[in-house]
C-alpha positions in Angstrom: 22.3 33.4 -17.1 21.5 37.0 -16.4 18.0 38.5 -16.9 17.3 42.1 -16.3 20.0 42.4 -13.8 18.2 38.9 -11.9 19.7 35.5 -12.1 17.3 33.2 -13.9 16.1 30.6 -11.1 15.1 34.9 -9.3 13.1 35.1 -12.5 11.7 31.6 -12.7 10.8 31.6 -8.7 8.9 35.1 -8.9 7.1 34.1 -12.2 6.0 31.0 -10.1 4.6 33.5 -7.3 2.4 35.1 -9.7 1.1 32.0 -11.1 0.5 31.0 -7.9 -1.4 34.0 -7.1 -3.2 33.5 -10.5 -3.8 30.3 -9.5 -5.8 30.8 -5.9 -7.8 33.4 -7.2 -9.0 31.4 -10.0 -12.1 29.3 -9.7 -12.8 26.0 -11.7 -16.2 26.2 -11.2 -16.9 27.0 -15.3 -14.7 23.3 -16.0 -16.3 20.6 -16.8 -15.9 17.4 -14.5 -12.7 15.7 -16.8 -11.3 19.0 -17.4 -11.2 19.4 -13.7 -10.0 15.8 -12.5 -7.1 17.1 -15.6 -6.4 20.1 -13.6 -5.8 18.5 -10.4 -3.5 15.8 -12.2 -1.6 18.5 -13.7 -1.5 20.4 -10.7 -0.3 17.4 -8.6 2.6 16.7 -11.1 3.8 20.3 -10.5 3.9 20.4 -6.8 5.3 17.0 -7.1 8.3 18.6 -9.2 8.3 21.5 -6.9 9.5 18.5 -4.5 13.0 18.2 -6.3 13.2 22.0 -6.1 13.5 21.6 -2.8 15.6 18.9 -2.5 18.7 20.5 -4.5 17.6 23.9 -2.2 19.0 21.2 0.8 21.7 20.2 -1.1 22.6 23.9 -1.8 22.0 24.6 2.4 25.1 22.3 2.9 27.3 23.0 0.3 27.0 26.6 1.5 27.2 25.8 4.9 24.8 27.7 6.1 24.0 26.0 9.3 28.0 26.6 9.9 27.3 30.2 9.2 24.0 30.1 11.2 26.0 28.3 14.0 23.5 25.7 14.1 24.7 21.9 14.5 22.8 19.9 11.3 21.1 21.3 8.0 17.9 19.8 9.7 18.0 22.1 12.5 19.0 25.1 9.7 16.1 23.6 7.8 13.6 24.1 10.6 14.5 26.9 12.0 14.8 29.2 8.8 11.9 27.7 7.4 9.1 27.0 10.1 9.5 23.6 9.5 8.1 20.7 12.1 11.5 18.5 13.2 10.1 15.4 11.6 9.5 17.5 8.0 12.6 19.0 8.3 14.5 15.4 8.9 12.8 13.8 6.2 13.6 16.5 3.8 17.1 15.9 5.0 17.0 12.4 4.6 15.5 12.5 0.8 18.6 14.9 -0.3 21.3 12.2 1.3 20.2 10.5 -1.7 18.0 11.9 -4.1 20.3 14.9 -4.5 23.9 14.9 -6.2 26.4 13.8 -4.3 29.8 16.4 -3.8 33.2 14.9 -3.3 36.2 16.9 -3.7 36.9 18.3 -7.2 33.9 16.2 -8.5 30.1 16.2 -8.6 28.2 12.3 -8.9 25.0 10.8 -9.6 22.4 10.7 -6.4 23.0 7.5 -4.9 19.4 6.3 -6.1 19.8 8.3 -9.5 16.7 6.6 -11.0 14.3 7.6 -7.9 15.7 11.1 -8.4 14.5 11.4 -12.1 11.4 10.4 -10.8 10.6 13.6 -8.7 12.1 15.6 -11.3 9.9 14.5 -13.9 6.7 14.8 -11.0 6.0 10.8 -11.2 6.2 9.8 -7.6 5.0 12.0 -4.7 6.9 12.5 -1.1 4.9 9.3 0.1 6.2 7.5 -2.4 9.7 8.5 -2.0 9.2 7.6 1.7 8.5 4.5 1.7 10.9 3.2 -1.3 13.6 4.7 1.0 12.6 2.6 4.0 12.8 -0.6 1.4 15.8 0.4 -0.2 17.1 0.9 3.6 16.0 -2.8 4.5 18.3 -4.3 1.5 21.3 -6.1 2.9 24.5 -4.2 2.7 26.3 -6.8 0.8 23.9 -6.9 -1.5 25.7 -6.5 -5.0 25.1 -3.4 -6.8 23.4 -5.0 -10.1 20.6 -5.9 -7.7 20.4 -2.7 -5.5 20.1 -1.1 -8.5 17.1 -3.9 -10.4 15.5 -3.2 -6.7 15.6 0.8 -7.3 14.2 0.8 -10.9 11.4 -1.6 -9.6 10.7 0.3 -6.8 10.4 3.9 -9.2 8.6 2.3 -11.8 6.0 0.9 -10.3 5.5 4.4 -8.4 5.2 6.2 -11.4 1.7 4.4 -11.9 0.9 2.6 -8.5 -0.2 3.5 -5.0 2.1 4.6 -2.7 0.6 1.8 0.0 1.7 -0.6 -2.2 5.5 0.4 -2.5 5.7 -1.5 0.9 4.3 -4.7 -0.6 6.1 -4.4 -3.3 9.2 -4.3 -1.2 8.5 -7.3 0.6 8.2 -8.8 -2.6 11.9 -7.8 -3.4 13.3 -8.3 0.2 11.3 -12.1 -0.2 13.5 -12.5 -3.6 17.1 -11.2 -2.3 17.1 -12.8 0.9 14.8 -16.1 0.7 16.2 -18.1 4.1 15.3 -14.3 5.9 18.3 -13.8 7.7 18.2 -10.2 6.6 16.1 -9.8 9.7 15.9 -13.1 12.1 14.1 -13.7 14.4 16.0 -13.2 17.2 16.5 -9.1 15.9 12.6 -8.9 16.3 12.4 -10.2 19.6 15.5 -7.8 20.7 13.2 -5.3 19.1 9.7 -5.8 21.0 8.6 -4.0 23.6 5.4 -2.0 25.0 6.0 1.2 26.7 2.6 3.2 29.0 4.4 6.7 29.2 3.8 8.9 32.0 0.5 10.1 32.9 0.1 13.8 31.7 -2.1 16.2 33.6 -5.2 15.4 31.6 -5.2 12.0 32.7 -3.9 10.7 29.2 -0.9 8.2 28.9 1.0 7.8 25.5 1.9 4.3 24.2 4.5 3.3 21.8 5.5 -0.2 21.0 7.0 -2.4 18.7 5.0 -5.5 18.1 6.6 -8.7 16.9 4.5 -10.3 13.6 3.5 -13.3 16.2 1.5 -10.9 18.5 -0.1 -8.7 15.4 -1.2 -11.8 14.0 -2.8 -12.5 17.6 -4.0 -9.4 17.7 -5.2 -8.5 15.1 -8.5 -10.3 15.1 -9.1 -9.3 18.1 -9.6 -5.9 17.0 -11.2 -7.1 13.7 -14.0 -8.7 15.9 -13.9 -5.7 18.6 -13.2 -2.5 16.7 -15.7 -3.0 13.9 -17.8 0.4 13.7 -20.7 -0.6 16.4 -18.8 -2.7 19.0 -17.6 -1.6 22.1 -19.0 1.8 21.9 -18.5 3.6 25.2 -21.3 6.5 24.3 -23.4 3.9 22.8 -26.0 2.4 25.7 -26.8 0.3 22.6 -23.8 -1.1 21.5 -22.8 -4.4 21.3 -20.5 -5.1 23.4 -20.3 -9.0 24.1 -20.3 -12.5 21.9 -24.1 -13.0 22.0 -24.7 -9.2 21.6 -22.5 -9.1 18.3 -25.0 -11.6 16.7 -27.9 -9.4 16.5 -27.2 -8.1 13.4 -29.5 -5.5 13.3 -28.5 -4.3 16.6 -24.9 -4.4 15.3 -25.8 -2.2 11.7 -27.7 0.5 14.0 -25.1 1.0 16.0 -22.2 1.5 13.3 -25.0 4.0 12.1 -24.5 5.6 15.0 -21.1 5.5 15.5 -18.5 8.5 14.5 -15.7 7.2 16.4 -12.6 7.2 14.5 -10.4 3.9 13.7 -8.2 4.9 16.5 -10.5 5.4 19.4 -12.1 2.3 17.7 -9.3 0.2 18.4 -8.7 1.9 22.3 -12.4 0.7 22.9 -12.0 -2.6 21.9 -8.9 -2.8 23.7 -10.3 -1.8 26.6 -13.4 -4.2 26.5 -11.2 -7.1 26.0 -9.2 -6.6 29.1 -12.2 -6.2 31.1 -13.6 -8.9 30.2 -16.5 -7.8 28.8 -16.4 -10.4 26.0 -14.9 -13.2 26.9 -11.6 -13.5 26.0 -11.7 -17.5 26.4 -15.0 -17.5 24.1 -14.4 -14.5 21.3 -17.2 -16.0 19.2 -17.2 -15.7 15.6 -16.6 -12.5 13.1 -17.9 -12.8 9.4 -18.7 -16.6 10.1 -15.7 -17.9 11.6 -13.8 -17.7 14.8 -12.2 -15.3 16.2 -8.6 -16.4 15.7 -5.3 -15.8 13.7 -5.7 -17.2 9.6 -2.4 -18.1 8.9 -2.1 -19.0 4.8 1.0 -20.6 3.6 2.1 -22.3 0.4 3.4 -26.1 0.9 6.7 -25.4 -1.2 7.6 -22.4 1.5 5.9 -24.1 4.3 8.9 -27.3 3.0 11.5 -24.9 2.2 11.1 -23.1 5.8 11.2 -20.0 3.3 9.2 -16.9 2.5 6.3 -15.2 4.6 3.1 -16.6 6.1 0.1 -13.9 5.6 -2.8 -13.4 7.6 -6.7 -12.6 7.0 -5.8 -9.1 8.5 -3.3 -8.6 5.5 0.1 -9.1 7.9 2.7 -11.2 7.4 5.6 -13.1 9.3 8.0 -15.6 8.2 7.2 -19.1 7.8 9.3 -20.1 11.4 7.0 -17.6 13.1 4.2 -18.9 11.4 5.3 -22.5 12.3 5.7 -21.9 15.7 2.2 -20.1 15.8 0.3 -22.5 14.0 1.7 -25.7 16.7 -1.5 -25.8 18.3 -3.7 -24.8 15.7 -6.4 -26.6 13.9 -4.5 -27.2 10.1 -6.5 -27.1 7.0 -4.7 -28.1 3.0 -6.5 -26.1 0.3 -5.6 -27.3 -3.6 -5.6 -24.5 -5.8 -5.4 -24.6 -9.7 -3.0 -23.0 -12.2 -4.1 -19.7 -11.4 -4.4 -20.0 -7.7 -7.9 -20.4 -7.4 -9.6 -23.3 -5.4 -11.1 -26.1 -7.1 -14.7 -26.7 -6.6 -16.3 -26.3 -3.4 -19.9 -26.0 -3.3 -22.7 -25.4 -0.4 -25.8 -27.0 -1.8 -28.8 -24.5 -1.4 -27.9 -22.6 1.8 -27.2 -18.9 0.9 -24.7 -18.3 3.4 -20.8 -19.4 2.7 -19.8 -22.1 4.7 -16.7 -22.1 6.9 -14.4 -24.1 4.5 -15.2 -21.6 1.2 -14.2 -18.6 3.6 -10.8 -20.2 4.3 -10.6 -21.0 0.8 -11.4 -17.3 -0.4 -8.9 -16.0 2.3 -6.6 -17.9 1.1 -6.6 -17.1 -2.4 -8.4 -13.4 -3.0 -6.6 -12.1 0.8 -9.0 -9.4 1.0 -11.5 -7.3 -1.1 -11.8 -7.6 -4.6 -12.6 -4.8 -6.6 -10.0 -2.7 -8.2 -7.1 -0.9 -6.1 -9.0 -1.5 -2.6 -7.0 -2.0 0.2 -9.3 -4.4 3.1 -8.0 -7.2 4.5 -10.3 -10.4 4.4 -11.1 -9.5 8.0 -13.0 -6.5 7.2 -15.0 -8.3 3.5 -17.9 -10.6 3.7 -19.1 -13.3 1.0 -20.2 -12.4 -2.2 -21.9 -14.0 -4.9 -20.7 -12.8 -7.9 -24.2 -14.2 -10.1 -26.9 -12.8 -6.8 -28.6 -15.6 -4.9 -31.5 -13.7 -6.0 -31.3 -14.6 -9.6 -30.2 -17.8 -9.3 -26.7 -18.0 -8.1 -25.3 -20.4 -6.2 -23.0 -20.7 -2.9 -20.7 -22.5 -4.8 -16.9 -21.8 -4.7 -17.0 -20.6 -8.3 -19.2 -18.2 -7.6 -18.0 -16.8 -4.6 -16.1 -13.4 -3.7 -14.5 -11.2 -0.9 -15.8 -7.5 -0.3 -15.5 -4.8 1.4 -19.2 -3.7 3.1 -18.6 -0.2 1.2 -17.4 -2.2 -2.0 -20.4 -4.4 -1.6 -22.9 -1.8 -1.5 -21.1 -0.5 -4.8 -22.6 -3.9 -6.9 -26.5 -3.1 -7.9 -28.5 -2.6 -11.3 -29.5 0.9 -11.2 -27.6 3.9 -11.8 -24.2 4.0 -11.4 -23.9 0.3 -9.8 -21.0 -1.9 -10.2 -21.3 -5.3 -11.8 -18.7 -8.4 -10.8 -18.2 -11.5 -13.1 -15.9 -14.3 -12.8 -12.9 -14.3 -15.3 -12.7 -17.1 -17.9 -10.2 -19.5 -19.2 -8.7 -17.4 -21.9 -8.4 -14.6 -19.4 -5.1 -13.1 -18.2 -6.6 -13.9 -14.6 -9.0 -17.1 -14.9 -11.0 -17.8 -12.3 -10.4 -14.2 -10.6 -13.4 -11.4 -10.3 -13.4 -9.1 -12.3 -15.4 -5.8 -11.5 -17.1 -3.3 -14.3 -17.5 0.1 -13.3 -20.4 2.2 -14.4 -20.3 3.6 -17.4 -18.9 7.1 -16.7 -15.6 5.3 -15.1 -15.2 2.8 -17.4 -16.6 3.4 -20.6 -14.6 0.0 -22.2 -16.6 -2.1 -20.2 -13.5 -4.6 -19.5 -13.7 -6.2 -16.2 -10.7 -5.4 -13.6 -9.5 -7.1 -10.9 -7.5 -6.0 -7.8 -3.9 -6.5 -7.3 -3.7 -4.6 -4.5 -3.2 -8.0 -2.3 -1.0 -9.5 -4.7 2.4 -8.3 -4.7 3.9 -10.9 -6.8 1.2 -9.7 -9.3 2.6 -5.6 -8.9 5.6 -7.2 -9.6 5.1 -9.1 -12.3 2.9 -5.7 -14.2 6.3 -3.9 -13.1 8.6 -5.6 -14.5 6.8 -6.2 -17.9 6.7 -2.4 -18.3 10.2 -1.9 -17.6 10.8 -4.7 -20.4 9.0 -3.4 -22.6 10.3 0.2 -22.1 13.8 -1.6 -22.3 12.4 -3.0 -25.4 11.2 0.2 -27.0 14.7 1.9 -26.1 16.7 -1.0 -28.3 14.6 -0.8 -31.2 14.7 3.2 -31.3 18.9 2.4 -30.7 18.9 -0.2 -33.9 16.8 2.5 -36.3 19.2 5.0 -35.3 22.3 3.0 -36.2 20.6 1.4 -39.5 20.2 5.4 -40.1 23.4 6.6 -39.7 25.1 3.5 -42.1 22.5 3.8 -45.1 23.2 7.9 -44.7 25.7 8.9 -47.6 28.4 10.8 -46.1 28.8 14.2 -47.5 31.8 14.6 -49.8 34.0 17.6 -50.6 35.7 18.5 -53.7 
């Protein structure tokens, strides 16, 4: 189509400059808070759809042949040089076309390979994380796979990115992988070890070394708590005189909560710290102490039916995972503990008297069953959430199992009576989730009131919202199809004479 001499995507990409311009010089200052969180929704969605522009500009590179013309040796290299482009943003753009974008054989034009994905960053649904990471799962699913499941696995994958976190698309995926390949020889055992490896680079002029790694899930699960103990804001502080740095130290808790006031290290030179503190010796690697009222050590939680079937994944208290022969093998010498859940997957009574603190046993219990913090969509591990009591100790709550929680120490500070404090409650029978916490957000987030809890640990749970919305789309689509056919046979035909 021609328009004033100018093809229409000229038209369409020079009307998009000026709104651009429009756009930057325009202040939202005069918008009210929800017409603002609106704008950046909108203005998300756009960009996001801006990212399938760009993907059939890649798809256009190649079929031109432009690197050929450019005499350049891959579209990424085309891609990078013509555009400023960092290598690693240019590959992935690359990558993201191979199958997001149509695909060209001779004398005919197909579907992208993950044709539902594809739609998705058309309609501005699912961001470039998301894409990322469904492309790593999709990548991990078995090449004989049969293509009815590949593609159940795609739609899953797209439809829970159109609502969820893009985090989350990589539980999710284990979810799937966990479902087409229960016995796990999609990736044995014997591939991760071939796989592991720690590497100290050379030592540049500044004195700095790189290191890159691959960890088996044996050795994160090690390590992990390690650095949960170690690496907590506080510890191990190497501009801190006052830090904490060994097993008796860590018990001052007051020392320990002025020294994370203190500290603005980030998470990364956290975990160097601690690294470096264990290996000195400066706390005692035979005697780690405890962290959030148990020992320093791996928490392996597994069901009995996997644990019999030698199937599925083990998970940790850090939020890892490894597969029950891993976890077997880890767990030889370890001191074993059987937790009976309900229905819903919640322990059974398990109460503490009149002592305020949790004991031991309810923290392995809560591990095992909440995995990490409670309130909606956070993401910590149990490692990093302390014991709460739903109903306060303060107003007569008890340290009973029922009344018992996981969170976060910024999700914990959330829960208070004045104004704009959280509220949790404990889900009853006739809920979707009995026995779960639910949390209420103040007013001005949650006007409904209606208590929420956090699936975020769950993936079986994202799967299970997943699919129900796909059904019921499914659902939706069929009864639309039957109206339209009980249209078109109670329609008279027209007649001519």
């Amino acid at each position: 189509m021609e328009s004033g001499g100018e093809t229409a995507i000229v038209v369409a990409v020079a009307a998009l400059r000026a709104a651009v311009d429009a756009l930057v010089a325009a202040s939202p200052i005069p918008l009210s808070d929800d017409e603002f969180a609106a704008l950046m929704r909108e203005t998300e969605k756009v960009t996001r759809q801006l990212d399938a522009v760009k993907t059939g500009f890649v798809d256009e590179t190649r079929r031109r042949d432009l690197p050929g013309k450019a005499n350049v040796s891959s579209a990424a290299l085309y891609l990078e040089q013509s555009l400023r482009l960092s290598r690693a943003d240019a590959c992935r753009r690359v990558r993201v076309a191979d199958k997001l974008a149509v695909r060209r054989l001779p004398g005919q034009v197909l579907e992208p390979e993950l044709a539902v994905v594809a739609q998705a960053q058309r309609a501005g649904d699912i961001s470039a994380d998301h894409i990322t990471r469904i492309l790593r799962v999709m990548d991990r699913l078995p090449g004989s796979l049969d293509i009815d499941r590949r593609e159940a696995a795609e739609v899953c994958l797209a439809e829970y990115a159109s609502t969820g976190w893009p985090d989350d698309v990589r539980k999710l995926g284990e979810d799937i992988l966990r479902r087409v390949d229960p016995d796990g020889t999609l990736c044995r055992d014997s591939d991760r070890q071939r796989m592991r490896g720690i590497t100290v680079g050379t030592q540049r002029v500044d004195g700095m070394s790189p290191l890159i790694g691959e960890l088996t899930p044996e050795l994160r699960a090690v390590f992990e708590p390690v650095l949960a103990k170690l690496a907590r804001p506080g510890m191990c502080n190497p501009e801190d005189p006052e830090s904490p740095r060994t097993s008796a130290e860590s018990t001052d808790r007051e020392r320990l909560e002025a020294a994370a006031g203190r500290d603005t290290r980030t998470a990364a030179q956290r975990n160097h710290d601690a690294l470096l503190a264990f290996l000195r010796f400066e706390m005692d690697p035979a005697v780690p102490g405890t962290h959030r009222g148990l020992p320093v050590g791996t928490i392996l939680t597994m069901s009995l039916t996997d644990l019999e079937n030698r199937s599925g994944v083990a998970t940790t208290a850090s939020g890892g995972t490894l597969s029950i022969g891993e976890a077997v093998r880890l767990a030889a010498n370890s001191t074993r503990y059987l937790a009976v859940f309900d229905e819903a997957g919640m322990p059974l009574h398990l109460g503490r008297g009149n002592n305020r603190l949790a004991g031991k046993a309810q923290r392995l219990a809560l591990i095992a069953a909440e995995k990490g913090c409670t309130r909606p969509n956070c993401t910590a591990p149990a490692t990093l959430s302390a014991v709460h009591h739903v109903t306060e100790w303060s107003q007569g709550g008890r340290t009973d199992i029922e009344n018992l929680t996981l969170a976060c120490d910024s999700c914990h500070a959330l829960v208070h009576d004045g104004p704009g404090g959280w509220k949790t409650v404990k889900l009853g029978a006739d809920s979707r989730f009995p026995g779960r916490t639910g949390w209420i957000a103040p007013p001005h987030l949650n006007p409904s009131g209606i208590p929420q809890v956090n699936h975020r640990h769950h993936p079986g749970e994202l799967m299970a919202a997943t699919m129900s919305r796909i059904q019921a789309r499914n659902a939706a689509e069929r009864q639309r199809l039957k109206e339209w056919l009980n249209r078109r046979h109670t329609t008279p035909t027209p007649t001519t004479e």
